[in-house]
N, C-alpha and C positions, 0 to 999 in steps of 0.2 A: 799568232794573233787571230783573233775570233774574224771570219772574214765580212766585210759588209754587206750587208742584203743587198741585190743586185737587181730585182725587179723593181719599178720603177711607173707610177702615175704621177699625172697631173689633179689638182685639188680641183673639182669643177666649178668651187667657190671662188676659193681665192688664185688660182694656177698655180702656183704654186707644185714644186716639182717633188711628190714624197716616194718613201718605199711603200711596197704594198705587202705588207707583214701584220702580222695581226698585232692587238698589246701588248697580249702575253711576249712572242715572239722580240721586239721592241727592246721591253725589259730583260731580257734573257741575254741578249744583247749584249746591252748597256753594263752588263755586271764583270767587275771587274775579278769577284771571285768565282766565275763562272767560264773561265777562258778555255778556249781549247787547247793552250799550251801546256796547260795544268791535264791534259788527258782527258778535259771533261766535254763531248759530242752530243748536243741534242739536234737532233732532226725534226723539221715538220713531216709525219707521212703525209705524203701527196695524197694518194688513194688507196683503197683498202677495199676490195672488190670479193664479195661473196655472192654465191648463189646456192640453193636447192636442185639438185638433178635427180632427177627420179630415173632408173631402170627399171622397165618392164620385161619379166621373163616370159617366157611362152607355158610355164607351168611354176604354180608355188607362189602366184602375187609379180610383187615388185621392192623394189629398195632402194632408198634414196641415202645420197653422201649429201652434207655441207662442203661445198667448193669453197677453197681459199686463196687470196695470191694478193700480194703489196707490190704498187705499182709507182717509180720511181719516175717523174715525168718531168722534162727537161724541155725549154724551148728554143728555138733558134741553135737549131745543131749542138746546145750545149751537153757535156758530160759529168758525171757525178765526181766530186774531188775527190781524190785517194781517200781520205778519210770516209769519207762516205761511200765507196765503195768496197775499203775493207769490210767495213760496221757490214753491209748487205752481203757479202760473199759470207762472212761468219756465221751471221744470224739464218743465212739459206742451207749453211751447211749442217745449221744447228738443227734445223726443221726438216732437212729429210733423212739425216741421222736420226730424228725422234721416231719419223714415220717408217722409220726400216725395220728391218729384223737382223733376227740371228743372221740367215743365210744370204744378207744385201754386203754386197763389198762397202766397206766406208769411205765415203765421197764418191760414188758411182752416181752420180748428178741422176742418169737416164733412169737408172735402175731404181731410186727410189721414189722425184717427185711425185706428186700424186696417189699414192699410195695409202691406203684408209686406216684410221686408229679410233677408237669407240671411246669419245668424250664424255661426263654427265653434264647435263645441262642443269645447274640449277632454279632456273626462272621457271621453265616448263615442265620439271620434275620428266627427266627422260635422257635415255641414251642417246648420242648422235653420230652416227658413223660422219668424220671430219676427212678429207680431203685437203691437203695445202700445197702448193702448188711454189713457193717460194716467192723471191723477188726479181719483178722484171723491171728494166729499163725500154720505155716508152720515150722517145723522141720527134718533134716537130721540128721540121722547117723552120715555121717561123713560129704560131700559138696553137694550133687547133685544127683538125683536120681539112677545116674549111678553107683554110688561108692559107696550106700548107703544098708544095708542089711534091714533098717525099713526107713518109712515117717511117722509122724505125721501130720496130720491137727485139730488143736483145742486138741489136744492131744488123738484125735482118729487115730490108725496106719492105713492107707492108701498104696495102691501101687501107680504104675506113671500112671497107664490107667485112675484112679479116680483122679489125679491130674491134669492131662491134660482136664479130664469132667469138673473139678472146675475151671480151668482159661479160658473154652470156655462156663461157665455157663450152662453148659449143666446139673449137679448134682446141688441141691440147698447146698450153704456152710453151714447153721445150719442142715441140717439132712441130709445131701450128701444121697437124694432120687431125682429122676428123679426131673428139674427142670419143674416148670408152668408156661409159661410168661402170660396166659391170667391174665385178671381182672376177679373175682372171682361176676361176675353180671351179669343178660342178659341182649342181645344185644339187642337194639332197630330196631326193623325192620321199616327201610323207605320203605312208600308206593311209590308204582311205577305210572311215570305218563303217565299216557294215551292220543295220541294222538285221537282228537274227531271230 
């Protein structure tokens, strides 16, 4: 059975006690050919966190990755239901299998996230070195850091100053240590040309 939406307001109108889902969401629901018993899972993403990271070298410019990572966020101590934590073990294994190579063990979790693939963008007519970082599990206390006496990430306790590093990719999300956007190769030095 499809299970019931579990977050929960009051109407400021009438008080009244609803769930707090969107329409869509509602209907999706409500459908009886849409069961999960039938194998069929839709998810709201929680959040979906991108950034820009620029590397400056000491020669040759700089190089910037699109950072990626989907952020599974849970409140009051709660945990993602089997179902949904297969669907994100799958879909993480799927994205740093895409992001690996030849020479990456398959499912070497460490060994690949974050790791860059040259996407085309076609809005802004251009290449984009892509970074993804997979799916993390983000837990509160009780709603928000504010109101919260612990933070989880990954089911490591975290405070907000380490939370705020992780959604500006400034911490790496598998070993929350300082992040590295270079590529891990040297740089080619272009010779410089001489006027003669």
């Amino acid at each position: 059975m499809t299970r019931p939406f579990s977050n929960r307001m009051h109407c400021p109108n009438c008080k009244c006690e609803m769930t707090m889902e969107t329409a869509l969401g509602r209907w999706l629901r409500g459908r009886a050919d849409l069961r999960s018993e039938d194998g069929i899972n839709i998810y709201d993403e929680d959040h979906f966190c991108d950034r820009r990271v620029v590397h400056k070298f000491k020669e040759n410019g700089d190089r910037s990755a699109q950072c990626y990572m989907t952020i599974e966020v849970k409140e009051y101590g709660a945990f993602p239901s089997d179902a949904q934590r297969s669907t994100f073990a799958i879909l993480s294994g799927y994205l740093k299998n895409f992001f690996g190579n030849i020479h990456t063990r398959r499912g070497a979790t460490k060994d690949i996230a974050g790791k860059r693939k040259q996407v085309w963008d076609p809005v802004f007519d251009r290449w984009v070195r892509v970074r993804h970082y997979g799916y993390h599990l983000l837990q509160f206390e009780k709603t928000s850091p504010d109101d919260s006496a612990w933070i989880k990430w990954d089911g490591k306790e975290i405070d907000s100053d380490q939370l705020v590093k992780l959604l500006r990719f400034e911490i790496h999300p598998l070993t929350l240590k300082p992040m590295d956007a270079r590529d891990h190769h040297k740089q080619k030095s272009l010779p410089l040309l001489c006027e003669g």
